[in-house]
PAFISE-930759 format. One record per residue (C-alpha): residue in one letter; z, y negated, x negated. Coordinates in steps of 0.05 Angstrom, whole numbers, plus 5000, padded with zeros to 4 digits. Example, Ala and Ser with C-alpha at 12.3 -4.5 7.8 and 13.67 -1.06 7.14 Angstrom:
PAFISE-930759
a515650904754 s514350214727 
***
This chain:
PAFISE-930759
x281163573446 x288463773461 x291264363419 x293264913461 x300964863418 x299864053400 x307164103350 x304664683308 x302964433249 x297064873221 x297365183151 x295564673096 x296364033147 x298263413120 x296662923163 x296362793238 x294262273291 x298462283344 x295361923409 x299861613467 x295762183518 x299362703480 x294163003443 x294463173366 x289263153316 x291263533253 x288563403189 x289363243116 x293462583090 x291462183042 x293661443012 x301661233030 x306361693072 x309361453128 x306761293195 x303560803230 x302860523300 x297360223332 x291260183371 x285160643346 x278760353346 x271060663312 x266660313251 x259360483252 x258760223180 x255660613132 x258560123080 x263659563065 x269560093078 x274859613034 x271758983063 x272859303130 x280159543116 x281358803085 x279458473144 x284558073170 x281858173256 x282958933243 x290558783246 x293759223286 x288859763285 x287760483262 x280560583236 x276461143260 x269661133207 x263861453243 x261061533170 x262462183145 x263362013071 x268161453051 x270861282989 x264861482953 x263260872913 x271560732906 x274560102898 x275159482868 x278858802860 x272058432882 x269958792945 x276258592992 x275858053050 x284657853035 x289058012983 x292458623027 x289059183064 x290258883135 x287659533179 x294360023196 x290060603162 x283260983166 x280961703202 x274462063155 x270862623163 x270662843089 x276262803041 x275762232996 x271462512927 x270762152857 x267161422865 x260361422842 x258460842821 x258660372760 x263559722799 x268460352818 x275460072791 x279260572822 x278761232874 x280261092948 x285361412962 x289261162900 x288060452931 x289960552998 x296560862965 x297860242922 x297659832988 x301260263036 x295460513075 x295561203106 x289161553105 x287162153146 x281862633126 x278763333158 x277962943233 x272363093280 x270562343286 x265262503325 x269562793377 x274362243371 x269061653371 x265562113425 x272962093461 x273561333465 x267461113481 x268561523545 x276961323547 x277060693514 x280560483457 x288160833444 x294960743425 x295861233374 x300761423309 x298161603242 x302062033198 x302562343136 x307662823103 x305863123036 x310763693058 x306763783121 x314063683158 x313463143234 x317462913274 x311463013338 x315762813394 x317862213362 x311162023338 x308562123412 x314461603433 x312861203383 x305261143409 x306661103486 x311760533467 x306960063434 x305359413475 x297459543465 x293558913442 x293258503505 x297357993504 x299557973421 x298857493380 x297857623307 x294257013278 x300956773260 x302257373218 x294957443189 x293456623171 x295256203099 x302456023096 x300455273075 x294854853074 x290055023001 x283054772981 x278355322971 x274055492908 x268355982900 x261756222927 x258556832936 x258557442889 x252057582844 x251058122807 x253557972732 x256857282761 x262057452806 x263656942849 x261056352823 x260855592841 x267755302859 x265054822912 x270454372907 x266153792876 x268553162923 x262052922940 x261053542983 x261553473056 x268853643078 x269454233126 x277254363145 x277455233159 x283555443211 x285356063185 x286756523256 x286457063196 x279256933159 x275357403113 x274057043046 x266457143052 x266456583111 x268556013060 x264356423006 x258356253049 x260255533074 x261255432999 x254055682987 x251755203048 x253854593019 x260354393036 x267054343006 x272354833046 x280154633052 x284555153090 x290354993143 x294455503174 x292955743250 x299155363282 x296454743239 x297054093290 x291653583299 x294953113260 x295253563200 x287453713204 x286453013217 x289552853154 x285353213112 x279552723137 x274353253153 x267153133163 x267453873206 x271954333234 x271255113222 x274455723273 x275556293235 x276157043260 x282657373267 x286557913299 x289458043371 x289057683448 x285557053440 x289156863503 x296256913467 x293056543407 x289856093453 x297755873473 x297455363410 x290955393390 x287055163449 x290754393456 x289554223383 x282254463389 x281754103451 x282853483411 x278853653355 x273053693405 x274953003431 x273152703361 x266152833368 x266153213294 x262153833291 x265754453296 x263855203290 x267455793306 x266856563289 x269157153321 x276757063344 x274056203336 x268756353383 x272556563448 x278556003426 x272255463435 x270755873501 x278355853514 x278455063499 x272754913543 x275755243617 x272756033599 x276856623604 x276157203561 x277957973577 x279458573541 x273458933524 x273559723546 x272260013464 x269959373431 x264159263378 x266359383314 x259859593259 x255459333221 x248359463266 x249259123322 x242658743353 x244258083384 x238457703414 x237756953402 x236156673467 x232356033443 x227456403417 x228657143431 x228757313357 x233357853339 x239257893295 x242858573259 x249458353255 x256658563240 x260658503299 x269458663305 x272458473368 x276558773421 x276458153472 x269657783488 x268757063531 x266857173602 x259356913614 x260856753692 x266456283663 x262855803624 x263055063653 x256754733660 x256254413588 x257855083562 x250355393547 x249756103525 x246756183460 x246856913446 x247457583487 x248358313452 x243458753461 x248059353469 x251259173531 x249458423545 x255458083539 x256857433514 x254357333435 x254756583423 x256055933454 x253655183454 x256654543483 x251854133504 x255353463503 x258153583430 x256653813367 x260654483371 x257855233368 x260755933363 x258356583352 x261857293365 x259757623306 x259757543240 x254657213202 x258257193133 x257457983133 x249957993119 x247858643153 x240858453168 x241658163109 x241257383123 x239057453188 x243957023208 x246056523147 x242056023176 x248255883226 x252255613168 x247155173146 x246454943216 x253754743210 x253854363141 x247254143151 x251153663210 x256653443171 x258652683162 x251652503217 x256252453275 x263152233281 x268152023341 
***
């Protein structure tokens, strides 16, 4: 994949991506100029490109779509998972064309400017997805000039000088700056999101926000329960004081490990009370964390929107969305750890159990609805527990 003269910028190139190996991919900019450092990862999605890019866990990360046509059905104020874009920027195949499609507020690429994204169209991301499923997942700098004019060598130093993902943590600079109850369900067609939720005789669910898409309180709303958000460095005490029935894990970006640091002894505690507690994605390996597991960095990750996970109570399948980089270690579970769910792409760890308290996790996301509900039952698991057992 490495041009035979890598700084040459070819004739009517506007864009590049830059990876820490050296080699240059050339292709057309689109959204903010400016660069971007970071590590680049794939999407199998065929949809939910601006929930994707809103995601709060894709912090820190350049997007490769294996989809060859995003930004056809263009953008809107409904369709995002944070208020920002939290992705660095996104690699297509296509250039970004007029939306079709009656919600379309907006084109793409006019979006991704208004937030500072940098877009990069005219990649072989086939090559490149092809390239780090066999390489792993790289450091790399996205760039786009208008006038076509880059600085190469100092985007190459720019890429070999990032830390990588190991060992960062970024919950702190994904999660809610203050505690805030939450109001609204899920979207329907003609109704936006409807149903606040906040009605007080609701079962009380407390969400740490490690960086959590909106669509996880959307659905706990739509569950039953009544949401209030604390920030990720949040303290026992101050979730305690909020008198919750449950306690919720939400996803988030970077090294659980490094999260882990602060996160791990107040969910230690919140396990002690005996109150249920669930945890997603970035949730999931902090419960592993809590309990004595160790998690690793995974080789590419899972990040799409098809990925089969097999329920092992019953060996039922799920389609699921996953996005992680880092997974929990099976081999170190404790003994009242019990596996719940395995994926059927490689076999590593899916879900978790304690069996001497009511706490579960899960490393995908069930909010997503890929399969479509295959996997909503998991929040009325969770509410369906609430205010039946208490420490």
């Amino acid at each position: 994949m490495a041009d035979a003269k890598p700084y040459d910028v070819p004739a009517g190139a506007t864009g590049c991506l830059v990876l820490a190996s050296g080699d240059v991919l050339w292709g057309r900019g689109f959204g903010a100029e400016g660069q971007a450092v970071g590590e680049v990862c794939f999407h199998t999605a065929m949809t939910g490109y601006q929930e994707i890019m809103t995601d709060p866990s894709f912090a820190g990360q350049i997007i490769t779509f294996t989809f060859p046509h995003i930004g056809n059905v263009g953008a809107n104020a409904d369709d995002v998972e944070a208020d920002l874009p939290h992705a660095l920027g996104m690699i297509v195949r296509e250039d970004v064309t007029a939306p079709s499609n009656f919600r379309s507020a907006e084109r793409l690429d006019a979006w991704m400017k208004r937030h500072a994204r940098i877009g990069l169209a005219g990649i072989d991301t086939r090559a490149l997805t092809r390239r780090i499923r066999a390489g792993g997942a790289p450091n790399g700098v996205i760039a786009h000039a208008a006038d076509g004019q880059f600085d190469v060598p100092l985007l190459l130093e720019m890429a070999r000088a990032w830390p990588g993902l190991e060992g960062m943590d970024l919950a702190k600079a994904v999660t809610a700056e203050a505690d805030y109850g939450w109001e609204g369900g899920v979207w329907r067609l003609g109704f936006g999101y409807h149903g606040k939720g906040a009605e007080a005789d609701r079962p009380h669910v407390v969400a740490i926000d490690y960086g959590a898409k909106r669509n996880i309180y959307r659905n706990l709303v739509k569950a039953g329960a009544r949401v209030s958000v604390v920030p990720a460095t949040a303290s026992f005490d101050q979730v305690m004081a909020l008198q919750p029935d449950g306690i919720f894990l939400s996803n988030g970006p970077g090294d659980p490990a490094a999260t882990g640091e602060y996160a791990v002894p107040v969910i230690r505690q919140l396990l002690d009370t005996g109150k249920p507690l669930f945890g997603i994605c970035l949730g999931h390996q902090l419960l592993g964390l809590a309990v004595g597991a160790r998690t690793t960095k995974m080789f590419q990750g899972h990040r799409g929107a098809n990925h089969p996970v097999k329920r092992l109570a019953d060996g039922a399948v799920e389609i699921t969305s996953m996005n992680h980089g880092f997974a929990v270690e099976r081999d170190s579970l404790p003994a009242n750890a019990r596996e719940t769910h395995v994926s059927l792409f490689d076999g590593s760890n899916a879900g978790l159990e304690l069996t001497d308290k009511p706490a579960f996790s899960v490393q995908y996301h069930p909010e997503a609805s890929p399969g479509p509900q295959d996997s909503f039952y998991l929040f009325e698991r969770f509410v369906g527990v609430l205010g039946k057992t208490n420490g």
